[in-house]
C-alpha positions, 0 to 999 in steps of 0.5 A: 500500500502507497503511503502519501506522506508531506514533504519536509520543508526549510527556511534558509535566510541569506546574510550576504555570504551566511545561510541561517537555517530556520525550522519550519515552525507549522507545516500547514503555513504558508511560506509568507505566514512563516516568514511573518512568524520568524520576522519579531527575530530577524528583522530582515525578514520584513523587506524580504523576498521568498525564493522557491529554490524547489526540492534539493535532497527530498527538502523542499527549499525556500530562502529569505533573500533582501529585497534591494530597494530602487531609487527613482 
């Protein structure tokens, strides 16, 4: 019998040429409700993009990455 089980997520927040890797507090969250979760710690999250960087190693992968601002 085929079992359907979820596929495990991770966060990865990008400071410069640092990776942090963040838990995926609730695995029925969206990636914006996570980041929103995690934003009262790291205050770059606030501005930040989310990249689905897709499966690598049977994880699913999003990154935080800054979202540069363009003056006009």
């Amino acid at each position: 019998m085929l079992q359907v089980t979820g596929i495990e997520r991770k966060f990865i927040i990008k400071r410069g040429n640092e990776a942090i890797e963040l838990s995926d507090p609730n695995t029925d969250w969206t990636p914006e409700r996570v980041k929103s979760f995690f934003e009262d710690n790291y205050s770059e999250l606030t501005n930040a993009t989310i990249d689905n960087k897709g499966i690598i190693d049977d994880v699913l992968v999003y990154e935080f990455g800054s979202n540069p601002k363009v003056k006009g």
